[in-house]
N, C-alpha and C positions, 0 to 999 in steps of 0.2 A: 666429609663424613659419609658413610655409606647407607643403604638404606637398614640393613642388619642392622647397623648401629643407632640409628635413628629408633627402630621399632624397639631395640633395647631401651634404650633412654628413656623412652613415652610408655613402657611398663613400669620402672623403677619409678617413675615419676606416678603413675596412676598409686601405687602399691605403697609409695612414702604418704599420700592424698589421703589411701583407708586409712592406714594409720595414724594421723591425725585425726580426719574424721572421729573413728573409733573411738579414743581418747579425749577428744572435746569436753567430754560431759564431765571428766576429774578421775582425782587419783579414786576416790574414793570408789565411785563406781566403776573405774575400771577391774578394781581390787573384788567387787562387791558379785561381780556379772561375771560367769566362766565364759557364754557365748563371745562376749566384749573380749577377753582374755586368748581365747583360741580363733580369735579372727585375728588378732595384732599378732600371736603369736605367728600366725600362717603367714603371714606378709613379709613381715622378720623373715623366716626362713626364707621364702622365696628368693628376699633380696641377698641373702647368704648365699642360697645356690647359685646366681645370675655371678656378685661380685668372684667368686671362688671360682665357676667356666671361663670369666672373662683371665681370670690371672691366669688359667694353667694355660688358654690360647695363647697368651700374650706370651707367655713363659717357654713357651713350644714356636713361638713363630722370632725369638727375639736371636736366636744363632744363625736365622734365614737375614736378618735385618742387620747384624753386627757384617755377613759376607757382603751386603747391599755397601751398605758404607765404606770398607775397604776396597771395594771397589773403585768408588769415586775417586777413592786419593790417591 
């Protein structure tokens, strides 16, 4: 694993963390509090922008990876 991906993983992970955090206290007051509501929301997003960069990389590096392996055979 690389260290990019390392420092990935241990944001998503801090970011899933508020999000519980946040949420702890119940539906009710998540419902109740807009602060509670646009800090989980911000997290969400974040973790949408992270999963959606990682797929177009992967998606963009995976015809360099398919020549890799034809190779080998």
């Amino acid at each position: 694993m690389t260290k990019d991906s390392r420092v990935y993983l241990v944001q998503i992970l801090e970011r899933i963390e508020r999000i519980i955090q946040y949420t702890a206290t119940g539906r009710n007051t998540f419902f109740s509090d807009p602060l509670i509501q646009d800090a989980v929301i911000r997290n969400f997003r974040f973790l949408f922008l992270q999963f959606s960069r990682r797929l177009i990389r992967s998606k963009r590096s995976l015809p360099a990876m398919k020549k890799q392996a034809n190779k080998r055979k």
